[in-house]
GUPAFI-494629 format. One record per residue: y, z, x of N, C-alpha, C, CB in turn; residue number from 1. Coordinates in nm, 3 decimals. Atoms other than C-alpha are relative to their C-alpha. Glycine has a CB too. Layout:
N
<pt n_py="Y" n_pz="Z" n_px="X" ca_py="Y" ca_pz="Z" ca_px="X" c_py="Y" c_pz="Z" c_px="X" cb_py="Y" cb_pz="Z" cb_px="X" num="NUM"/>
...
END
This chain:
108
<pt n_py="0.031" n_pz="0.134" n_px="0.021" ca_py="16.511" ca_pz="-9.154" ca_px="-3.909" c_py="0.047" c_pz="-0.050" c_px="-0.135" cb_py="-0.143" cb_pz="-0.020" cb_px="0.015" num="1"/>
<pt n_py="0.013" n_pz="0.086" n_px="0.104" ca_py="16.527" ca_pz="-9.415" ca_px="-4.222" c_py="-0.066" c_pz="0.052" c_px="-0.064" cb_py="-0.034" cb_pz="-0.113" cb_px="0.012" num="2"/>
<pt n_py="0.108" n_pz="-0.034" n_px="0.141" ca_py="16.379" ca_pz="-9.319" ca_px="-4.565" c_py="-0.047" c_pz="-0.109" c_px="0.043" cb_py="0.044" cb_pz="0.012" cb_px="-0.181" num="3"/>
<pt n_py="0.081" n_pz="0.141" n_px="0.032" ca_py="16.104" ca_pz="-9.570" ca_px="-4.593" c_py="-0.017" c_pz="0.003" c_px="-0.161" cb_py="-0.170" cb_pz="-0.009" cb_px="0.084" num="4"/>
<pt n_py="0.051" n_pz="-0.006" n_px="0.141" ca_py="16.038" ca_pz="-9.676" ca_px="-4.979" c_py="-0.126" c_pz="-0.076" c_px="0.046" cb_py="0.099" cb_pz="-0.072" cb_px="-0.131" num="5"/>
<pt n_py="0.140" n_pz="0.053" n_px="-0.001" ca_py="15.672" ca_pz="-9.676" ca_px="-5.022" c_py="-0.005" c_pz="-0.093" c_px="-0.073" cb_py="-0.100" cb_pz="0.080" cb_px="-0.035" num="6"/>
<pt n_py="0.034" n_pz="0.086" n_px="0.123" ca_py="15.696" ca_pz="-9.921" ca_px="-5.328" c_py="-0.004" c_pz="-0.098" c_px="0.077" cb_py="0.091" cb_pz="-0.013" cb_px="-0.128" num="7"/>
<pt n_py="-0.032" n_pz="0.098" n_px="-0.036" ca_py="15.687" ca_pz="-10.235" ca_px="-5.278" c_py="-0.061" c_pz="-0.100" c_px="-0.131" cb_py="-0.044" cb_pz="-0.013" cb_px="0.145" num="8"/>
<pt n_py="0.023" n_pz="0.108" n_px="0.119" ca_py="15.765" ca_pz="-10.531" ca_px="-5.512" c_py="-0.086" c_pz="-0.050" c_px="-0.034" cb_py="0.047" cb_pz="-0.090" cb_px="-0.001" num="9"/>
<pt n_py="0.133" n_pz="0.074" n_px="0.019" ca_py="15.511" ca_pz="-10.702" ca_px="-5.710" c_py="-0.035" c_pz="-0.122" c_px="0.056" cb_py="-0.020" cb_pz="-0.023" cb_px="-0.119" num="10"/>
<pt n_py="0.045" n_pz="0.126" n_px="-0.069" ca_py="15.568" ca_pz="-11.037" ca_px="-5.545" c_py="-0.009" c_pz="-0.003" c_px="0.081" cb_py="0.038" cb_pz="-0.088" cb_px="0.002" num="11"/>
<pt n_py="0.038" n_pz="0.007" n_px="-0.121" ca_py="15.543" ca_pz="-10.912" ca_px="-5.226" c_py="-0.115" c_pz="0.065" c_px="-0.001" cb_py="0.087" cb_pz="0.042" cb_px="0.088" num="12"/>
<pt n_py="0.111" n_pz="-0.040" n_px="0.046" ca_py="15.237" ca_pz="-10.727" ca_px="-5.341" c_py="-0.102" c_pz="-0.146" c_px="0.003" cb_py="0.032" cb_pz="0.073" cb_px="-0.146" num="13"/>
<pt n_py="0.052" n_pz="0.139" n_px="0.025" ca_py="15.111" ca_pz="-11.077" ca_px="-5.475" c_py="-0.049" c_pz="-0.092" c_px="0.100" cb_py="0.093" cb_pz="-0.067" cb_px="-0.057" num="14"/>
<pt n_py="0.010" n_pz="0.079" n_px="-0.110" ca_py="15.156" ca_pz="-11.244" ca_px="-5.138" c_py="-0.062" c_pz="0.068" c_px="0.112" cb_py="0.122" cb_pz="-0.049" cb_px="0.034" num="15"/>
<pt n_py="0.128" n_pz="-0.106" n_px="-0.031" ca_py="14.976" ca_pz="-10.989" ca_px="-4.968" c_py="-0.127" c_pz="-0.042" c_px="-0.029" cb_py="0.007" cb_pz="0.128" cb_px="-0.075" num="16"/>
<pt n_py="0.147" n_pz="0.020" n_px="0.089" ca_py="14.666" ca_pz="-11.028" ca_px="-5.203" c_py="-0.040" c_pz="-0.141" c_px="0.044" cb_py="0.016" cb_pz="0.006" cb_px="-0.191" num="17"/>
<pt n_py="0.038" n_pz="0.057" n_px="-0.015" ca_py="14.675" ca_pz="-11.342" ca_px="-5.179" c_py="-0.020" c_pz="-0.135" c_px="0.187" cb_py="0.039" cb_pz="0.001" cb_px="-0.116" num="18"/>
<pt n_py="-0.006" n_pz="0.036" n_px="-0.132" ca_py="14.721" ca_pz="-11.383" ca_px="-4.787" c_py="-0.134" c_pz="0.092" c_px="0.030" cb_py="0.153" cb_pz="0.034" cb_px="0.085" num="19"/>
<pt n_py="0.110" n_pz="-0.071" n_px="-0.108" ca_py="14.429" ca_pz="-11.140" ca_px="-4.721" c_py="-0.143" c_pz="-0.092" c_px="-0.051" cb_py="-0.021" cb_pz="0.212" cb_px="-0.030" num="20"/>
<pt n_py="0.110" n_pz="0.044" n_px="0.017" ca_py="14.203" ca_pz="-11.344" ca_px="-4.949" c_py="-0.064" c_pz="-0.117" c_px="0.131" cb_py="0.017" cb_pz="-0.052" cb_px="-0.138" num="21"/>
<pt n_py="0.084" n_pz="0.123" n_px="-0.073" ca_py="13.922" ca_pz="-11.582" ca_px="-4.739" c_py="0.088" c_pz="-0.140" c_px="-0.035" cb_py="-0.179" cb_pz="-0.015" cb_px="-0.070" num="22"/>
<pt n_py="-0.029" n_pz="0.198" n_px="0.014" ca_py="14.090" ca_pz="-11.948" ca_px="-4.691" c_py="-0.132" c_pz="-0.100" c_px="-0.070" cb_py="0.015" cb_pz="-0.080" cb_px="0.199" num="23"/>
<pt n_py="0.063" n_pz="0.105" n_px="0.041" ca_py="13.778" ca_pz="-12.107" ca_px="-4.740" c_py="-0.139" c_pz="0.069" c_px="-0.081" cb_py="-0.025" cb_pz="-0.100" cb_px="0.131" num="24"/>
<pt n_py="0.128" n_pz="-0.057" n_px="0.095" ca_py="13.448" ca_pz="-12.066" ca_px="-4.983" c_py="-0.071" c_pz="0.052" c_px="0.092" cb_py="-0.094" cb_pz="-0.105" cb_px="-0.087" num="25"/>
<pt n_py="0.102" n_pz="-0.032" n_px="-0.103" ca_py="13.160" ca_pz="-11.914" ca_px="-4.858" c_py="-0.068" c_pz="-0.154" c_px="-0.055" cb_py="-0.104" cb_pz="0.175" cb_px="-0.014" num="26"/>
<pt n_py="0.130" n_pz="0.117" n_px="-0.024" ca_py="12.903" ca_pz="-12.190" ca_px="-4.782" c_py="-0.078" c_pz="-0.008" c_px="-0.168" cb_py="-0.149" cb_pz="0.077" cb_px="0.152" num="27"/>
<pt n_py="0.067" n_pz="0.045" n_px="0.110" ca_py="12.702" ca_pz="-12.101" ca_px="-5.103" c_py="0.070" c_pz="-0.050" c_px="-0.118" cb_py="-0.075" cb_pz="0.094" cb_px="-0.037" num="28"/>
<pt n_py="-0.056" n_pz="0.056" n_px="0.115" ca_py="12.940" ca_pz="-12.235" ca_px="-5.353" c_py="-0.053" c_pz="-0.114" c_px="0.017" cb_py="0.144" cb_pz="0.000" cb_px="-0.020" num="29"/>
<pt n_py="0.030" n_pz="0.197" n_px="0.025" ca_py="12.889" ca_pz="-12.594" ca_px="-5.226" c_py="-0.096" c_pz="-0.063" c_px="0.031" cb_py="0.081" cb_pz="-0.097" cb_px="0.067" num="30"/>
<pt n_py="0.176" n_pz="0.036" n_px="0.018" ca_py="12.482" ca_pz="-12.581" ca_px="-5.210" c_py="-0.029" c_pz="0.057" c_px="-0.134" cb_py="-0.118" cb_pz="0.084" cb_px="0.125" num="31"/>
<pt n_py="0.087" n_pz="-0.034" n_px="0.124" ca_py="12.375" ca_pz="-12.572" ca_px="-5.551" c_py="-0.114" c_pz="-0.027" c_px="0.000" cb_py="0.031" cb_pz="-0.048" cb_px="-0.106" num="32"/>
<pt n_py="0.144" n_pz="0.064" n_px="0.010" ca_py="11.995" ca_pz="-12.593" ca_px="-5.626" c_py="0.000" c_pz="-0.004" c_px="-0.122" cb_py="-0.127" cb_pz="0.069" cb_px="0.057" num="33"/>
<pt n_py="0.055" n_pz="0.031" n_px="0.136" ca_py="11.980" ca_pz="-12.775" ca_px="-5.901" c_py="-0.108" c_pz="-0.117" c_px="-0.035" cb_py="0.114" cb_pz="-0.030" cb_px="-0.075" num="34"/>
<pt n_py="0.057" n_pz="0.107" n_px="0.003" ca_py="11.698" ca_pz="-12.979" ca_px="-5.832" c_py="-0.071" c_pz="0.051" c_px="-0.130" cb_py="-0.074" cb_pz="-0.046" cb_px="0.130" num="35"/>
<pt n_py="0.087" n_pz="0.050" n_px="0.101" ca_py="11.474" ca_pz="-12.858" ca_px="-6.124" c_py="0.059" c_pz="-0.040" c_px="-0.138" cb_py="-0.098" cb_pz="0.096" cb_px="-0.020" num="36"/>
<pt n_py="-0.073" n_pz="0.084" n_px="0.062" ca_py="11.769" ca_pz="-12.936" ca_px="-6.332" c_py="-0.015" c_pz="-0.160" c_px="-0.041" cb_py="0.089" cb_pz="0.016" cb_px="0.062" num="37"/>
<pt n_py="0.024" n_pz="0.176" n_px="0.022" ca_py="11.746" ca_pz="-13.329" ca_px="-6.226" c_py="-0.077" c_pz="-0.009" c_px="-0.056" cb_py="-0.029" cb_pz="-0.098" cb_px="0.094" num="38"/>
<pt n_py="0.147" n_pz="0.073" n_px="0.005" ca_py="11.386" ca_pz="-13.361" ca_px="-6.284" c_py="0.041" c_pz="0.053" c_px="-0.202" cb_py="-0.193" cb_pz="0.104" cb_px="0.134" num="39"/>
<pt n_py="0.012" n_pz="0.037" n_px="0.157" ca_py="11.434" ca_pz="-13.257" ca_px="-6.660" c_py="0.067" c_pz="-0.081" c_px="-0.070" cb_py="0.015" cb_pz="0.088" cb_px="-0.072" num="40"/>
<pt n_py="-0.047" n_pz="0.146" n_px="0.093" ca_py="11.501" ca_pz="-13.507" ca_px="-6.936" c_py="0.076" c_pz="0.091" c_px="-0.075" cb_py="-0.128" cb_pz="-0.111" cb_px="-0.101" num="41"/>
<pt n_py="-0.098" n_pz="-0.086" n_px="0.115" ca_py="11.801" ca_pz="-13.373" ca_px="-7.077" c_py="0.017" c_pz="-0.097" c_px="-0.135" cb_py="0.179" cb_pz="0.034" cb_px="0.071" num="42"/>
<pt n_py="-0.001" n_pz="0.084" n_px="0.087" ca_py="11.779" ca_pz="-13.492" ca_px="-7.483" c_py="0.148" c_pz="0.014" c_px="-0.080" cb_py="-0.127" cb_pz="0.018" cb_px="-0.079" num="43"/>
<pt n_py="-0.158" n_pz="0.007" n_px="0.028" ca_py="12.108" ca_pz="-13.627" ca_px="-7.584" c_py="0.025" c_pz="0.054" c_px="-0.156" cb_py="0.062" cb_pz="-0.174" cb_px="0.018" num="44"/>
<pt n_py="-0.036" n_pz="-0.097" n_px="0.104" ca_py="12.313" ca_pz="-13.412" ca_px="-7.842" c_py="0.018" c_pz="-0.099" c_px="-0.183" cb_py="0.175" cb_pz="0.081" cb_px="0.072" num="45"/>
<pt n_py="0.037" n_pz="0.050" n_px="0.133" ca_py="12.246" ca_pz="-13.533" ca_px="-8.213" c_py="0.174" c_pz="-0.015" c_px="-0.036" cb_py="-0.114" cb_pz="0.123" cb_px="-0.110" num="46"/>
<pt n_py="-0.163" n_pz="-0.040" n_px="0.057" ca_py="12.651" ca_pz="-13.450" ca_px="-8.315" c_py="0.090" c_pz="-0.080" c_px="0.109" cb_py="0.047" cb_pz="0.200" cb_px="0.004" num="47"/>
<pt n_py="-0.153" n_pz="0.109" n_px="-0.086" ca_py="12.787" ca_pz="-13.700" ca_px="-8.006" c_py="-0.021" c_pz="-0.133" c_px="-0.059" cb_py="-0.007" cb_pz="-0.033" cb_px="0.212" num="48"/>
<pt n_py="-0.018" n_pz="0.129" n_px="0.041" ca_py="12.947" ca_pz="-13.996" ca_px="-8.111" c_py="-0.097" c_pz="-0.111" c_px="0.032" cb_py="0.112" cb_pz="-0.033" cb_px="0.043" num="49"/>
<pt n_py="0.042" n_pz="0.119" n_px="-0.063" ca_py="12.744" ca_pz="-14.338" ca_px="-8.093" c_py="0.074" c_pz="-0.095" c_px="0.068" cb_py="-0.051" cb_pz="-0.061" cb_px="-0.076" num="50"/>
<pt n_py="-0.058" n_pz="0.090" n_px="-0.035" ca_py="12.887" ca_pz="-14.619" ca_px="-7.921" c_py="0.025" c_pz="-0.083" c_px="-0.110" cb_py="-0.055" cb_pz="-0.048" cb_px="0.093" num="51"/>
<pt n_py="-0.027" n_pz="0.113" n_px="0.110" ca_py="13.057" ca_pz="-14.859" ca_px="-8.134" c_py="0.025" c_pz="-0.161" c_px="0.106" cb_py="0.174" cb_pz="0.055" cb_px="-0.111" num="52"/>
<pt n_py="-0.069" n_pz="0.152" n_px="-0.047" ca_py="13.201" ca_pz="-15.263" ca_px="-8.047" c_py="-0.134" c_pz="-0.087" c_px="0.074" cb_py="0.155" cb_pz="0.028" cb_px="0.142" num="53"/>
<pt n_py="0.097" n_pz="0.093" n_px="-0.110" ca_py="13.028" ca_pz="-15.508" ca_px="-7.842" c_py="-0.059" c_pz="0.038" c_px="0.116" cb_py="0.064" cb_pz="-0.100" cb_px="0.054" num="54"/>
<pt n_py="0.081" n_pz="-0.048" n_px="-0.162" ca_py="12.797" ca_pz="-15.477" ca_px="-7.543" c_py="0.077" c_pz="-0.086" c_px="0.098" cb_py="-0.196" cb_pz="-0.046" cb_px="0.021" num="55"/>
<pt n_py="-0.070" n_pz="0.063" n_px="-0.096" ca_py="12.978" ca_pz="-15.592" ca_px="-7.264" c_py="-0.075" c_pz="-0.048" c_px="0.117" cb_py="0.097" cb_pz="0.081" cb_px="0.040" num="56"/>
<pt n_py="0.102" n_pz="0.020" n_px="-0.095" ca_py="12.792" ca_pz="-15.799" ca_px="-6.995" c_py="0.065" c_pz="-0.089" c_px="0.102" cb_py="-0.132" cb_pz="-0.059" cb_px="-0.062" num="57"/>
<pt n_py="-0.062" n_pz="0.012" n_px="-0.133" ca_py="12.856" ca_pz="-15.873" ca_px="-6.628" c_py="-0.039" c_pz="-0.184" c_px="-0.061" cb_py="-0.090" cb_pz="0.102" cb_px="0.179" num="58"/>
<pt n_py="-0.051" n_pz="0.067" n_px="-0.075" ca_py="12.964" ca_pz="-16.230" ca_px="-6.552" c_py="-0.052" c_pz="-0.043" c_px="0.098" cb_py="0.075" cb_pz="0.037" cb_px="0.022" num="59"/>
<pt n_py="-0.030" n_pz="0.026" n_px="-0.138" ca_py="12.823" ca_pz="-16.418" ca_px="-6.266" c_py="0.054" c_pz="-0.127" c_px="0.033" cb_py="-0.110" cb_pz="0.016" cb_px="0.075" num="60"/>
<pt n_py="-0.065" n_pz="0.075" n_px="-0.060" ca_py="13.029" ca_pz="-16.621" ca_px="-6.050" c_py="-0.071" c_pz="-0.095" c_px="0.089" cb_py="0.081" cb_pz="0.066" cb_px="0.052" num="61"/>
<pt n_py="0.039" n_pz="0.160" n_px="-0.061" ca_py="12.966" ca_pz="-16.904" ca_px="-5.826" c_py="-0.037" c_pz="0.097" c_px="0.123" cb_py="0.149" cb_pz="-0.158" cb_px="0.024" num="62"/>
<pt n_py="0.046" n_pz="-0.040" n_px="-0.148" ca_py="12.716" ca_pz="-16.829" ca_px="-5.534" c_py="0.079" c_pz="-0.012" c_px="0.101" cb_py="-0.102" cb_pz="-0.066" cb_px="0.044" num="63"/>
<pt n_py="-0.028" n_pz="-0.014" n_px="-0.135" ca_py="12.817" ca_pz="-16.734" ca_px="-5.198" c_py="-0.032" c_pz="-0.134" c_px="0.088" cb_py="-0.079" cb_pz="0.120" cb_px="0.049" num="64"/>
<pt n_py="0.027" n_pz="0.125" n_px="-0.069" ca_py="12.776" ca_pz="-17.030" ca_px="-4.948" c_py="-0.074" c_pz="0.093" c_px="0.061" cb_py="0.105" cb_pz="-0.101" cb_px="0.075" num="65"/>
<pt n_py="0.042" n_pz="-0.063" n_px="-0.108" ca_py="12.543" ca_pz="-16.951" ca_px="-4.671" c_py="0.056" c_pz="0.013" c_px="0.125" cb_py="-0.093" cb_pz="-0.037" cb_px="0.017" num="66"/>
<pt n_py="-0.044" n_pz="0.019" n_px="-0.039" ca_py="12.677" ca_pz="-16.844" ca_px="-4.398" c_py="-0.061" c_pz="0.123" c_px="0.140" cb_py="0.102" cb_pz="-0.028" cb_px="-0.079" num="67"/>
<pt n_py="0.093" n_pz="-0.004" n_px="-0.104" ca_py="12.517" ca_pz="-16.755" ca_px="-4.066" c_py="0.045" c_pz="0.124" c_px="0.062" cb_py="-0.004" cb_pz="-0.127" cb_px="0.095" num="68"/>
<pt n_py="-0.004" n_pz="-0.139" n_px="-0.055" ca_py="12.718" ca_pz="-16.469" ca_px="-3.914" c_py="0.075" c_pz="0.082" c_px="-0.110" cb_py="0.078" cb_pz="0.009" cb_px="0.150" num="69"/>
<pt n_py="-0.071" n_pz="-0.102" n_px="0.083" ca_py="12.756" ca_pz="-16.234" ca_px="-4.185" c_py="0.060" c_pz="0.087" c_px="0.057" cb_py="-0.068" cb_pz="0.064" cb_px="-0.079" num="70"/>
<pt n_py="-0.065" n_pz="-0.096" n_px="-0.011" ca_py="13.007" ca_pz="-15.935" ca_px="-4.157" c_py="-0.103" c_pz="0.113" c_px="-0.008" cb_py="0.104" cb_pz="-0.003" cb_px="-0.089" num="71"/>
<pt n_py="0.035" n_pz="-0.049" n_px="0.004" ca_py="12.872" ca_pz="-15.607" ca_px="-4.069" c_py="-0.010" c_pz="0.091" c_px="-0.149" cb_py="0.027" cb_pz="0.008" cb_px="0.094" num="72"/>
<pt n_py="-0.076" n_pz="-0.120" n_px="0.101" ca_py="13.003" ca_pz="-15.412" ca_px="-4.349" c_py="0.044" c_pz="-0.124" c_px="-0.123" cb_py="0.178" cb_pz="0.108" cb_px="0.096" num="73"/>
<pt n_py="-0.090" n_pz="0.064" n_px="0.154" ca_py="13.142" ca_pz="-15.527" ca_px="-4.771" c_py="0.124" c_pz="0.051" c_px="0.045" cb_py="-0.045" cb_pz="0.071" cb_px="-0.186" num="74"/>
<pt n_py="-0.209" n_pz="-0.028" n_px="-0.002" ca_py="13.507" ca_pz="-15.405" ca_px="-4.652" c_py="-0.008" c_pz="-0.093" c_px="0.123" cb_py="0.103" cb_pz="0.216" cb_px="0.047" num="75"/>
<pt n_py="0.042" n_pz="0.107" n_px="-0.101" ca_py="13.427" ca_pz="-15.635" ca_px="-4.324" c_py="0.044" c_pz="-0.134" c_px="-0.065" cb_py="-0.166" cb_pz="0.002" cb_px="0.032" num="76"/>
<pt n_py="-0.015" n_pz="0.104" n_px="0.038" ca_py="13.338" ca_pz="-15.890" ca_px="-4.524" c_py="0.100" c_pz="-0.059" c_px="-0.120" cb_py="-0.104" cb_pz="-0.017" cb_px="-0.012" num="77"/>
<pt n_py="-0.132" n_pz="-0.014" n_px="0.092" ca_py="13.636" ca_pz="-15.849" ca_px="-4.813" c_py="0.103" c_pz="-0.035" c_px="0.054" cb_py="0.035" cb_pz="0.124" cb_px="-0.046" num="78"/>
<pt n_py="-0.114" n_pz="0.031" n_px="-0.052" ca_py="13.873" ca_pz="-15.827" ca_px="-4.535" c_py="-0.009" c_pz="-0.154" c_px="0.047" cb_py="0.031" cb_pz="0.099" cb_px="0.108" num="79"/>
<pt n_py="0.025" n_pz="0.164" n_px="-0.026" ca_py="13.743" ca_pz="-16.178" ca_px="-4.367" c_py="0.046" c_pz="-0.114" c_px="-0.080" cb_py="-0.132" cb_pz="-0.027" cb_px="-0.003" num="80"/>
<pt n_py="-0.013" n_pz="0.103" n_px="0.116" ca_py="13.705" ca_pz="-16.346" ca_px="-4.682" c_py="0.170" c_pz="-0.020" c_px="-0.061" cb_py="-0.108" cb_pz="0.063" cb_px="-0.134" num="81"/>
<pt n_py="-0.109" n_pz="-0.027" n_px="0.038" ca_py="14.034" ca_pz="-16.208" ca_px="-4.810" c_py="0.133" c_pz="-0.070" c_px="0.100" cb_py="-0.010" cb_pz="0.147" cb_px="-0.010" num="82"/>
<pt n_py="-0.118" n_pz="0.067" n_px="-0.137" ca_py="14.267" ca_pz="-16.393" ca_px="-4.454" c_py="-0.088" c_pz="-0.128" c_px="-0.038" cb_py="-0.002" cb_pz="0.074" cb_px="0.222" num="83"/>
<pt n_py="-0.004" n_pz="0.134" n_px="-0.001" ca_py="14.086" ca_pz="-16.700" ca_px="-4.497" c_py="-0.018" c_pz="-0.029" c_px="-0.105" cb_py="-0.071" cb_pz="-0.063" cb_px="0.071" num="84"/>
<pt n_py="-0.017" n_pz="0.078" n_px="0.147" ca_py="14.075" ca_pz="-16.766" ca_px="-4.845" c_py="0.041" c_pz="0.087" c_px="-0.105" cb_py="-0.134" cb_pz="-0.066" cb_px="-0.053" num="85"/>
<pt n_py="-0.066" n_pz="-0.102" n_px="0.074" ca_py="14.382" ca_pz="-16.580" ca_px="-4.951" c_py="0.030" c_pz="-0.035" c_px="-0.171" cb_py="0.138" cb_pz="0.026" cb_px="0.082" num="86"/>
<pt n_py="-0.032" n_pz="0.038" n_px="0.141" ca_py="14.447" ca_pz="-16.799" ca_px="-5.285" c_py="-0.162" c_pz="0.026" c_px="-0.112" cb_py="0.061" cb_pz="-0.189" cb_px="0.012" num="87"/>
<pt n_py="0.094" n_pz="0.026" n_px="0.039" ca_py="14.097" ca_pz="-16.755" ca_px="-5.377" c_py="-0.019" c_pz="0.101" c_px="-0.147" cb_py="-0.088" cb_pz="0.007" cb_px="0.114" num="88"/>
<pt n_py="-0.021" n_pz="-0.045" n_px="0.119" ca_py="14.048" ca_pz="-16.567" ca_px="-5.720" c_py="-0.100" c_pz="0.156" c_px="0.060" cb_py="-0.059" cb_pz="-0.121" cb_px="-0.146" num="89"/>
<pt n_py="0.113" n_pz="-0.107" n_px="-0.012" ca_py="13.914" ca_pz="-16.179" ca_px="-5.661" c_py="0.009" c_pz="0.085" c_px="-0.126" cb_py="0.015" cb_pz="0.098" cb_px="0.135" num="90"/>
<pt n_py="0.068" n_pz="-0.072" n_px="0.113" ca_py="13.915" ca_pz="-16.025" ca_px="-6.012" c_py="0.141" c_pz="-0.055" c_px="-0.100" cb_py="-0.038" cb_pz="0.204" cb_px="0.026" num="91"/>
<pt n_py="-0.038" n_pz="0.093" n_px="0.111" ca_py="14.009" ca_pz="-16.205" ca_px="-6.359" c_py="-0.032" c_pz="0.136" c_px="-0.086" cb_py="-0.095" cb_pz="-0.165" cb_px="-0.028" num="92"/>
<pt n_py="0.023" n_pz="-0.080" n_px="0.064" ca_py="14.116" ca_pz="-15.968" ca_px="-6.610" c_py="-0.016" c_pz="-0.065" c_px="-0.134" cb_py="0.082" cb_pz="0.093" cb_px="0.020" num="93"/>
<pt n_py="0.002" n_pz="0.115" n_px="0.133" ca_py="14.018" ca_pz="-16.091" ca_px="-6.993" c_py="0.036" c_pz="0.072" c_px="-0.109" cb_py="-0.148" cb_pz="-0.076" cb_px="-0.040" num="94"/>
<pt n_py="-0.032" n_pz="-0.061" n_px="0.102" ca_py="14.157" ca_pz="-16.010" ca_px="-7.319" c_py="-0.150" c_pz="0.017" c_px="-0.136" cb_py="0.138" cb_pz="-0.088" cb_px="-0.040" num="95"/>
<pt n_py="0.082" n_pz="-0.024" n_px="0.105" ca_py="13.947" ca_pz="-15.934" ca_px="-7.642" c_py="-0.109" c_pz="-0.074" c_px="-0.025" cb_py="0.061" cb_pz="-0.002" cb_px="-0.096" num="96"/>
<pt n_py="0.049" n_pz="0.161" n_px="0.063" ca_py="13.823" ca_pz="-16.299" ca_px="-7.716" c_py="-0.045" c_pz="-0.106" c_px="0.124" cb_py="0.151" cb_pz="-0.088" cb_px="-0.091" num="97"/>
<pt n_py="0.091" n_pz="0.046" n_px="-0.077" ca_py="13.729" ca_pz="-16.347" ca_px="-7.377" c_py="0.081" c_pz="-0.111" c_px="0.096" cb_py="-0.120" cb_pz="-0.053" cb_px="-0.088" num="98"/>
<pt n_py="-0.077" n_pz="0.101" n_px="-0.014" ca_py="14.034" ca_pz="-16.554" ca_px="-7.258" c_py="0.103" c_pz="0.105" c_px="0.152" cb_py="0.086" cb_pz="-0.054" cb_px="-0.182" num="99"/>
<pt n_py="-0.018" n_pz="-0.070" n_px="-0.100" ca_py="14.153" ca_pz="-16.492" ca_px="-6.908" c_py="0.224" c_pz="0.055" c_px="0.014" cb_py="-0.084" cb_pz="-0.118" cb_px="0.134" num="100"/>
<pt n_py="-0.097" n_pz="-0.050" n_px="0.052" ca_py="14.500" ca_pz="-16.322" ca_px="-6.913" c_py="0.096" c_pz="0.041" c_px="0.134" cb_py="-0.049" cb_pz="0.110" cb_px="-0.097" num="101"/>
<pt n_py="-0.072" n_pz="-0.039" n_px="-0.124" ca_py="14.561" ca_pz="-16.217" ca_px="-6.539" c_py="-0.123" c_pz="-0.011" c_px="0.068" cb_py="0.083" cb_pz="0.146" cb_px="0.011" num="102"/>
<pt n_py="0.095" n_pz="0.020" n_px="-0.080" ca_py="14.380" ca_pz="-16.315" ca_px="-6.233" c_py="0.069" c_pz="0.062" c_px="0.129" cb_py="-0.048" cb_pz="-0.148" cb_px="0.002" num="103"/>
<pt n_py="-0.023" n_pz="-0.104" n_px="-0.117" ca_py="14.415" ca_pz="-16.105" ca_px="-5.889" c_py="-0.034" c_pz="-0.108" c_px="0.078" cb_py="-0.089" cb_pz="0.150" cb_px="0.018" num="104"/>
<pt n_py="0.048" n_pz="-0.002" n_px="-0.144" ca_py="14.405" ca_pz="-16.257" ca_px="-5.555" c_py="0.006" c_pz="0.033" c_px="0.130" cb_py="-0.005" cb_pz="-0.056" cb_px="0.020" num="105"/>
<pt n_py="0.015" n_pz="-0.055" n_px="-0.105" ca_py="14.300" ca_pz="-16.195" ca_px="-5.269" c_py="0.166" c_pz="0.030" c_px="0.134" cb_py="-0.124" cb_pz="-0.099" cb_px="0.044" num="106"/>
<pt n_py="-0.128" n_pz="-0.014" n_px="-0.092" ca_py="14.657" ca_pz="-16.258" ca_px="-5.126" c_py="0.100" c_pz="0.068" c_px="-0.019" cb_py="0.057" cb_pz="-0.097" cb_px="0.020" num="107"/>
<pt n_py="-0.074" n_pz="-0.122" n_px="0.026" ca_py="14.828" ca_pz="-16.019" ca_px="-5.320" c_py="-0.037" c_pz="0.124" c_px="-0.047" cb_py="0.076" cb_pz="-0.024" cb_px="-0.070" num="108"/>
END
């Protein structure tokens, strides 16, 4: 017969190893119990930075009309809103001083 060479290369070694490993986790990786974790008050670290600048605060816009058959669903009602009132303004970006700079709509 054929000599056989027992060796065999390291990268076919490699691909081996890593063909016999498990494809997928076991189950307990992606149940952690960390509930008594939550429940404690973790006290924030003395040596992290404070926040600096201004407080930044939401904006509200002009009420909703009423309107009798609401959409099941917020992507429902995004898409709706978004075909019939494609020029309509859906997010105003603002510079420093509060001055609007780029406005998004719904039609593009």
């Amino acid at each position: 017969g054929v000599p056989v060479n027992s060796r065999v290369s390291s990268k076919i070694q490699q691909l081996l190893n890593t063909l016999k490993r498990p494809k997928r986790p076991p189950l307990k990786e992606f149940f952690v119990d960390d509930f008594e974790e939550l429940l404690e008050v973790q006290q924030p670290d003395p040596n992290q930075p404070k926040p600096e600048g201004n407080q930044i605060n939401v904006l509200k816009g002009e009420p909703l009309g009423v309107v009798t058959n609401w959409p099941p669903s917020l992507l429902a009602a995004l898409q709706r809103w978004g075909t019939t009132q494609s020029k309509a303004p859906c997010l105003t970006a603002l510079d420093t001083t509060g001055k609007a700079i780029y406005t998004l709509t719904y039609g593009r």
